[in-house]
C-alpha positions in Angstrom: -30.8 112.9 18.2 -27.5 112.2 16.2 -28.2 108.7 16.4 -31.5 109.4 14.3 -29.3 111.7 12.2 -26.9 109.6 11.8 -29.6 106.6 10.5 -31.0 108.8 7.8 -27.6 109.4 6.1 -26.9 105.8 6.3 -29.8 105.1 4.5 -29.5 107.7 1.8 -25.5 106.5 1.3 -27.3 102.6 1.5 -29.8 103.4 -1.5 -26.9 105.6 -3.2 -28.6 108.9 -2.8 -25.7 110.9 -1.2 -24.8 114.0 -3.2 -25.2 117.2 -3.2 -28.8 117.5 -3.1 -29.8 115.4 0.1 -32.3 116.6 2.2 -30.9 118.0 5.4 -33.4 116.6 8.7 -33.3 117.5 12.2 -34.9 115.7 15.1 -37.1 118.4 16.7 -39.1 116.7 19.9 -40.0 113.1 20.2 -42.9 112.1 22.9 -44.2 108.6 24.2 -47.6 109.0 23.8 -49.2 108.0 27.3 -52.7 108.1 26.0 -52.0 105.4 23.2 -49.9 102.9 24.8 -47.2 101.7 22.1 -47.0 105.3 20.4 -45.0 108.2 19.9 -44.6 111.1 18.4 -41.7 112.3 16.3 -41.4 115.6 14.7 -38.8 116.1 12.6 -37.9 119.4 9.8 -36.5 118.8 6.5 -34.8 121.3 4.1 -34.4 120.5 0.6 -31.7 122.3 -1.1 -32.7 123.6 -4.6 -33.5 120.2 -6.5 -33.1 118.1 -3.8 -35.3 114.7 -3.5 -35.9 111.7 -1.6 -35.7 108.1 -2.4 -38.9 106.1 -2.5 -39.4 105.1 1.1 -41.8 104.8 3.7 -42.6 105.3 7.3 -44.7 102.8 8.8 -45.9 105.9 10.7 -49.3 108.3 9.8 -46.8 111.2 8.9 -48.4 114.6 8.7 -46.4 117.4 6.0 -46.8 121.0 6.9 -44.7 122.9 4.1 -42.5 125.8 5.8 -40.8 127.8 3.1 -40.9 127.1 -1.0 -42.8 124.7 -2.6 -42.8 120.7 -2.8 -43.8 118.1 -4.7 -45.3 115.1 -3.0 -46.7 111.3 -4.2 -47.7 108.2 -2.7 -48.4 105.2 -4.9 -51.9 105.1 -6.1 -52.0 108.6 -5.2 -52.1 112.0 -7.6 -49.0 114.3 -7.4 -49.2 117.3 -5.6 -47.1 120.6 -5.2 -47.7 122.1 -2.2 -46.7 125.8 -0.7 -46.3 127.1 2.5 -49.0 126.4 4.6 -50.4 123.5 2.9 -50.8 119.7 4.2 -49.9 116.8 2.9 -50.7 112.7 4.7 -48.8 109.2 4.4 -50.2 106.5 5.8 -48.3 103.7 7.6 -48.9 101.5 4.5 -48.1 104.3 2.2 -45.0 103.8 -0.2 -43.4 107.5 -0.8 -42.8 107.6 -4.6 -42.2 111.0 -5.4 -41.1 113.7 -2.7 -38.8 116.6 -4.3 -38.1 120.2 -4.0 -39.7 121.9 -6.5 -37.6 124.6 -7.3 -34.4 123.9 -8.8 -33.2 127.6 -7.3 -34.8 128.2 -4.0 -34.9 125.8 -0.9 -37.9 124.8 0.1 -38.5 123.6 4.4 -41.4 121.4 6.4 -42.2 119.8 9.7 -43.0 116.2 9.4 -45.0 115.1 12.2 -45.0 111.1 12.3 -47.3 108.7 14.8 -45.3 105.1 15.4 -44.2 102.8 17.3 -41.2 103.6 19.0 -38.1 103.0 17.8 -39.1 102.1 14.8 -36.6 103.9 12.3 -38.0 107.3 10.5 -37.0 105.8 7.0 -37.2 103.1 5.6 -36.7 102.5 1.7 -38.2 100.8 -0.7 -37.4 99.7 -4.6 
């Protein structure tokens, strides 16, 4: 778990995104997936402080967003913007590029469970310019 930690800060400080706004993400379970051989499952929870973003990335996974607390502001490319509250869903395809992901609230923190389908040991983040 703190090596997957410590992966997602070196990609934020590797794309220059390190500050005080960076999105805080825990490991919660991860899962071979006996039933499809060469998958697992990850679930992960991000918090984003009060205007806290993401860079553009990707996952090479199906991720699946279920908003927590606050509000968020999601994007993939092609794709419309959407804010979502708590309780709403949000999908990224493996061969979706993550433009825009982004608290937002620029005074409240907003949390959500990411729930990502891949091939294991793939990394959870992988950017893109």
């Amino acid at each position: 778990m703190k090596k997957k930690r410590l992966t997602l800060v070196l990609l934020f400080i590797m794309t220059g995104t390190v500050s005080a706004q960076e999105p805080k993400v825990t490991e919660l379970m991860t899962k071979k997936l006996s039933e499809i051989p060469g998958k697992e499952v990850l679930m992960i929870s991000v918090e984003y402080p009060p205007g806290g973003s993401d860079p553009i990335h990707r996952h090479n996974a199906s991720a699946f967003v279920y908003v927590l607390e606050g509000s968020i502001v999601m994007q993939v490319k092609g794709g419309k913007q959407v804010t979502l509250r708590l309780g709403e869903t949000f999908y990224e395809g493996p061969e979706d590029v993550h433009v825009v992901g982004r608290n937002a609230s620029k005074t409240k923190p907003a949390k959500f469970v990411v729930l990502l389908i891949k091939d294991p040991g793939t990394p959870v983040l992988v950017p893109v310019k």
